[in-house]
KOLKETI-777312 format. One line per 10 residues: for each residue x, y, z of C-alpha. Coordinates in pm, 1 decimal. Example, Ala and Ser with C-alpha at 12.3 -4.5 7.8 and 13.67 -1.06 7.14 Angstrom:
<nodes>
1230.0,-450.0,780.0; 1367.0,-106.0,714.0;
</nodes>
This chain:
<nodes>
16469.1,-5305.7,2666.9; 16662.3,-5468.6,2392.0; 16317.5,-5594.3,2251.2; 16186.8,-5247.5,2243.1; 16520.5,-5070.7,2108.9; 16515.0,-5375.6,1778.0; 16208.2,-5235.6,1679.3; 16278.7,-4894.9,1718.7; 16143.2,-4691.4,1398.9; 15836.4,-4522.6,1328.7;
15693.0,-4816.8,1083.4; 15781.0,-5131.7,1364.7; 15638.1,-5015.0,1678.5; 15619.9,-5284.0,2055.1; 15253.2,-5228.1,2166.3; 15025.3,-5368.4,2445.0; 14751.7,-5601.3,2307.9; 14449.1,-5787.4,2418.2; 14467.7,-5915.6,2711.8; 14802.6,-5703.4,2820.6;
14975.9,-5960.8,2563.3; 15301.4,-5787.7,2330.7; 15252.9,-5717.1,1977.1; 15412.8,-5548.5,1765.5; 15243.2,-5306.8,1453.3; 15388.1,-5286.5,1114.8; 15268.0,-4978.3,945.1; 15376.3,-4910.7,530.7; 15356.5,-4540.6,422.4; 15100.6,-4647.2,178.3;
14886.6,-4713.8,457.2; 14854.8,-5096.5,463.0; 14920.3,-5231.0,827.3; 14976.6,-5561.0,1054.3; 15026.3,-5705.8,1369.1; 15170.5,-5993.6,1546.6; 15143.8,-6169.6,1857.0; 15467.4,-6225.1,1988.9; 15216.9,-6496.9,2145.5; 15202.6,-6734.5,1906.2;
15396.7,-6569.9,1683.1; 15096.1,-6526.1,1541.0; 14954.6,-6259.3,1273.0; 14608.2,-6119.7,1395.9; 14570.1,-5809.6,1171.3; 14647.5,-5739.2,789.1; 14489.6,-5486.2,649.3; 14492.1,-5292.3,325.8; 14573.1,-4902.6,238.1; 14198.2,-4798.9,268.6;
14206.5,-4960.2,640.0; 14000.9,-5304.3,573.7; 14088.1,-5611.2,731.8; 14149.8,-5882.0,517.6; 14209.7,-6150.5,818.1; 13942.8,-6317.2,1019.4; 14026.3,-6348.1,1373.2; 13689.2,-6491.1,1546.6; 13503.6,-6223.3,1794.7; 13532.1,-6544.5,2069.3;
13912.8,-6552.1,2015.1; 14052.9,-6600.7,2319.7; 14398.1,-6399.3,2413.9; 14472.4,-6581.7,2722.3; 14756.3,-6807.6,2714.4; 14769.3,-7110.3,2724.1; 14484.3,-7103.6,2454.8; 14593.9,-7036.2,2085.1; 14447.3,-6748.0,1913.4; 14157.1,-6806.0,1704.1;
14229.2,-6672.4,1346.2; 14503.1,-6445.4,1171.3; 14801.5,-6677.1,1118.8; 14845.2,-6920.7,1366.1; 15161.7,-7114.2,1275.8; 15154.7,-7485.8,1284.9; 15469.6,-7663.0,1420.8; 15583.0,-7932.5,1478.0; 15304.0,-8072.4,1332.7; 14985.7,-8038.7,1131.9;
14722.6,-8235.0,1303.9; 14705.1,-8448.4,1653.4; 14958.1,-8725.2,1683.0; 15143.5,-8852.0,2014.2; 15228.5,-8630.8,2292.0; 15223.2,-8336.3,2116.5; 14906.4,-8161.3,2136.7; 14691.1,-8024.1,1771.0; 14881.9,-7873.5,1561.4; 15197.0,-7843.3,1757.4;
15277.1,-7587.2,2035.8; 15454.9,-7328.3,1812.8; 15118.9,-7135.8,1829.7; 15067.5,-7097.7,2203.3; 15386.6,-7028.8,2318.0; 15593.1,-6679.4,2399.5; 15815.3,-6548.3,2136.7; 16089.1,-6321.6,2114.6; 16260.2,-6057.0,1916.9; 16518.0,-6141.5,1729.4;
16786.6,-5941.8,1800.6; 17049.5,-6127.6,1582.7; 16850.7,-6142.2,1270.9; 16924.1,-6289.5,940.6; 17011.4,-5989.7,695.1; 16766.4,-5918.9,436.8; 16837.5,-6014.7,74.0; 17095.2,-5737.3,-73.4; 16847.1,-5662.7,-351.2; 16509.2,-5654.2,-134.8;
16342.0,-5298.2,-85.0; 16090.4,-5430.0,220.3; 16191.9,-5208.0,517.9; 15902.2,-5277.8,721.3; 15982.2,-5613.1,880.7; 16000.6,-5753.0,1258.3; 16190.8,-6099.9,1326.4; 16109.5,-6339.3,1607.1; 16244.1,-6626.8,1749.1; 16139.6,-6929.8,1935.0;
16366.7,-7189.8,2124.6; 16233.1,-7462.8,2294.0; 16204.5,-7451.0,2678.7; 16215.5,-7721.2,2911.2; 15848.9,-7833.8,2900.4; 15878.4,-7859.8,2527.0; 16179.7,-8076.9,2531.1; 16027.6,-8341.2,2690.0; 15732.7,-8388.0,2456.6; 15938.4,-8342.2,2176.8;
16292.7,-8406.1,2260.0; 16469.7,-8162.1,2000.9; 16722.5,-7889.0,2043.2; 16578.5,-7582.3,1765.4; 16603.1,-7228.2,1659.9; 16279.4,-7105.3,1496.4; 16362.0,-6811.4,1355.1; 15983.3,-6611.3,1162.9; 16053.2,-6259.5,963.0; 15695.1,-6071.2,920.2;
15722.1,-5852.8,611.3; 15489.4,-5579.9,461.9; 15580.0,-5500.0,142.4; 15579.0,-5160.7,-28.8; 15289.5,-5268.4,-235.8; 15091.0,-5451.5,104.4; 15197.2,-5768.7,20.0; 15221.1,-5958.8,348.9; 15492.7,-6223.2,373.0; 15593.9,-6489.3,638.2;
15911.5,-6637.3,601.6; 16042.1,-6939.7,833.5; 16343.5,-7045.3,922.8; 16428.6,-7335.0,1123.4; 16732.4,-7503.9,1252.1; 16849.2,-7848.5,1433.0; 17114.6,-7744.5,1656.1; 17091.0,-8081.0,1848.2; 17427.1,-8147.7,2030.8; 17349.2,-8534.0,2045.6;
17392.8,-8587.6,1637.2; 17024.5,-8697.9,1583.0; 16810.9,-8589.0,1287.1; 16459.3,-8460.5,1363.3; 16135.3,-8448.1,1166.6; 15817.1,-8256.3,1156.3; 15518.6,-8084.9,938.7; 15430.5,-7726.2,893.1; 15182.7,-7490.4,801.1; 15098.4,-7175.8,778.8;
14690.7,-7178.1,898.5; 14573.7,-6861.6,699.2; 14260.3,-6751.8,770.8; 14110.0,-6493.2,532.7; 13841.7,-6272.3,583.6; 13569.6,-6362.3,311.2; 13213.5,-6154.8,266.3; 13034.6,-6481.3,247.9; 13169.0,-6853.3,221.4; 12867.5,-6938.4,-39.0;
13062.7,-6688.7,-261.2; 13412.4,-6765.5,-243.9; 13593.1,-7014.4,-505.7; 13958.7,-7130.9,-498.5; 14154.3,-7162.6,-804.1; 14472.0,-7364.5,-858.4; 14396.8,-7680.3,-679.0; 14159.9,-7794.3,-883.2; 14220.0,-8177.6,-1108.6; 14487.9,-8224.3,-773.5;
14452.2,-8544.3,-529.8; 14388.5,-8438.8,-198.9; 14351.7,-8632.0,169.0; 14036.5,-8617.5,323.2; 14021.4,-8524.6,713.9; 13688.1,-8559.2,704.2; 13708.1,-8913.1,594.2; 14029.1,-9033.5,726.2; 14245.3,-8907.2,541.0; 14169.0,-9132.9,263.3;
14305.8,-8990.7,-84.3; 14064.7,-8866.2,-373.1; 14101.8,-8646.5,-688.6; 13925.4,-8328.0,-690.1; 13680.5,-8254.8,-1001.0; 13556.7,-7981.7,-1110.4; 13720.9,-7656.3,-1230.5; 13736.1,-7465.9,-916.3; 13664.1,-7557.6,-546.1; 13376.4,-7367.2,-412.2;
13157.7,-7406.1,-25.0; 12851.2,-7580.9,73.1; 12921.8,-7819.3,342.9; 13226.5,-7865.5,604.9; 13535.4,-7903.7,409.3; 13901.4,-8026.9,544.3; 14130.6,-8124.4,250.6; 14524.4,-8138.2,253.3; 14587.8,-8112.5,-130.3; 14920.6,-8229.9,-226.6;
15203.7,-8145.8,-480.3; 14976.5,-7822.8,-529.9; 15151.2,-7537.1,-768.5; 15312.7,-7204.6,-644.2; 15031.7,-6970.4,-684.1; 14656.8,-7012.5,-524.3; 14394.6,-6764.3,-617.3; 14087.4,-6674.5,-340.7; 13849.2,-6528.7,-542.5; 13566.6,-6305.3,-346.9;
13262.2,-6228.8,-579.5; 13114.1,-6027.0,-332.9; 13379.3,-5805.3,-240.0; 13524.5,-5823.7,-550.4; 13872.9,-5854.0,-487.1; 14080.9,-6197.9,-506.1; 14312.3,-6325.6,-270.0; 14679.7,-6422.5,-425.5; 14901.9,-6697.2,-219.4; 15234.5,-6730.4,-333.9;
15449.0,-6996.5,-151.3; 15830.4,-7173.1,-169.0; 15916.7,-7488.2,20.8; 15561.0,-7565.3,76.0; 15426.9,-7851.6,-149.4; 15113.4,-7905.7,24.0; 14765.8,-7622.3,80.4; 14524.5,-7714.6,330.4; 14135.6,-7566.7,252.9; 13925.7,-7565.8,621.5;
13592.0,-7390.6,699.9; 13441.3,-7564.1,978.0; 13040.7,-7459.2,857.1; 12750.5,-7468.2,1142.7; 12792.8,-7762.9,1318.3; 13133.3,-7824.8,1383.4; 13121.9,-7394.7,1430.5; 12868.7,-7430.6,1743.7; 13097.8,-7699.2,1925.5; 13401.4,-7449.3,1905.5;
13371.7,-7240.3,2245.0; 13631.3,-6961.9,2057.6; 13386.5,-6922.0,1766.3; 13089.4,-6768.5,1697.3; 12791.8,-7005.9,1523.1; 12758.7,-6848.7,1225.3; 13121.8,-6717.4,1196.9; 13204.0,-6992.0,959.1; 13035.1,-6793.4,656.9; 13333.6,-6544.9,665.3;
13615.9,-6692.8,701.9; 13779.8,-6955.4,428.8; 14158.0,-7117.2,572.7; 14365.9,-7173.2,283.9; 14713.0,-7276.2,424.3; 15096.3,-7291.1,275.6; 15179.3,-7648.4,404.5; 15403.1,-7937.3,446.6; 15237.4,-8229.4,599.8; 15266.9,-8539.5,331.9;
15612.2,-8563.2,339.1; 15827.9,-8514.0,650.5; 16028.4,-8271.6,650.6; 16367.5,-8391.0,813.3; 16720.7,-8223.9,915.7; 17063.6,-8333.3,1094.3; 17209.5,-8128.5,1307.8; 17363.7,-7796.4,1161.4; 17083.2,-7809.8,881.2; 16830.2,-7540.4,826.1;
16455.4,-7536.0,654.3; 16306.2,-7250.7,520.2; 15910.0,-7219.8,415.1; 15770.1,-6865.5,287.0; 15447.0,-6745.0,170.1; 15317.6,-6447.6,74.3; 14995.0,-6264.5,59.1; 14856.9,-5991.2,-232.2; 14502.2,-5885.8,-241.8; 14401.5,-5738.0,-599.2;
14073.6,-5628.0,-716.1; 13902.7,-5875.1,-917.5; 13540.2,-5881.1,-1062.8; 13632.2,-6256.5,-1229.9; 13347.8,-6486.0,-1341.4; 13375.6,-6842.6,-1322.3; 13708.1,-7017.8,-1513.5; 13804.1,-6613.1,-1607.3; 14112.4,-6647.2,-1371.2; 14423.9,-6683.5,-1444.0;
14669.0,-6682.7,-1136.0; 14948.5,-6599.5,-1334.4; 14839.7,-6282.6,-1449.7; 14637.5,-6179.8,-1137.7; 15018.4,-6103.6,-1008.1; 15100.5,-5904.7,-1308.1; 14817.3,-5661.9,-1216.3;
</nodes>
């Protein structure tokens, strides 16, 4: 009941999703809409006033716990990546949320109404993998104009006095009309880490990063602003991001597509991940400290030729 009464209003509505699972709908009066998980805390759904989706969630997705969800915004914590008894990507992403019911407040000056806040606290499974006492709280915004924004707060409220570390991201996965027309500005002349290659470090070339071939790069020290541009559909993607140094770039193309069982073989030519991140550097706090990570999403219409675009002004459109 008290998860159903904090989201009482017309534009934040508690719904039954796939699979019987909670969501909850965010709905502007523009007409822009989302919704999110509250398994996984995950995004599935973003889409813009004249009803299009603008998130790729795969048609093999599977909404049965304890698999993640495949596509939207699956949030990556408390790691990026596969290292000791934690399992890919952290287990942020397949477990239960829950409302927040004791919320931070909203900046004094902010005029987004249409919000829902979740929280995740570790449970007793989780503390023996990773032995660490948190409060992850995640606001999901839509903003008058249909910007989408994702704003994370977590805290170490270990009672033991120990510090903990981990690595973030927000795994984005945008719907694209085809990969072979897709190019992402704002990375480009940046060193990057290679997955593909083990992680060994490189420069990119080139003036923008465009799609031929399975691609897995963790660019580092990368600028505020990231531009998606979509010839086809003519419209470019805008990523704007605080406390997150780092943008991942992932499209898995045919082969690596096939041997995913939650994704269709020839999915991989529209979809493009482009994700807010924090992997290089650890992020650490002591007890009583907080870290906060936001990004958010604008989708303008663009009809941009190669070099033509400037992120800065695509946000002044």
């Amino acid at each position: 009941m008290a998860a159903a009464n904090a989201v009482a209003n017309a534009a934040v509505e508690l719904r039954k999703g796939i699979s019987g699972l909670d969501k909850v709908v965010l709905r502007e009066p523009s007409g822009c809409s989302a919704e999110v998980y509250l398994y996984g805390g995950q995004v599935t759904s973003w889409k813009n006033i004249y009803g299009e989706e603008l998130l790729f969630v795969s048609s093999k997705a599977t909404f049965k716990p304890p698999k993640a969800i495949r596509g939207g915004i699956p949030i990556c914590f408390p790691q990026f990546g596969s290292h000791g008894a934690l399992e890919l990507h952290g287990f942020a992403k397949n477990r239960f949320w829950s409302i927040d019911t004791n919320p931070p407040p909203l900046p004094a000056n902010s005029v987004t109404k249409t919000f829902v806040d979740l929280i995740l606290k570790p449970s007793d499974k989780d503390l023996k993998i990773w032995p660490h006492s948190y409060e992850f709280r995640l606001r999901v915004a839509l903003a008058p104009g249909g910007a989408l924004i994702l704003t994370s707060r977590i805290r170490n409220i270990n009672t033991d006095g120990k510090p903990f570390s981990f690595t973030f991201a927000y795994q984005t996965y945008f719907s694209v009309s085809d990969i072979s027309e897709v190019r992402v500005e704002g990375l480009e002349t940046l060193d990057y880490l290679d997955n593909l290659k083990d992680r060994e470090r490189f420069t990119e070339q080139g003036d923008a990063i465009t799609f031929e071939s399975e691609v897995e790069k963790i660019y580092l020290s990368t600028p505020i602003k990231i531009a998606i541009l979509d010839h086809q559909k003519k419209r470019t993607f805008v990523l704007l991001k605080e406390g997150l140094p780092d943008a991942v770039v992932w499209n898995p193309w045919d082969k690596k597509a096939k041997a995913l069982v939650d994704f269709g073989s020839d999915e991989y030519k529209h979809m493009l991940c482009v994700e807010a991140a924090a992997i290089e550097k650890l992020i650490t706090l002591k007890p009583g400290q907080e870290w906060k990570g936001m990004q958010e999403l604008t989708v303008v219409p663009s009809s941009y030729c190669s070099g033509q675009l400037d992120p800065e002004k695509v946000l002044q459109v």
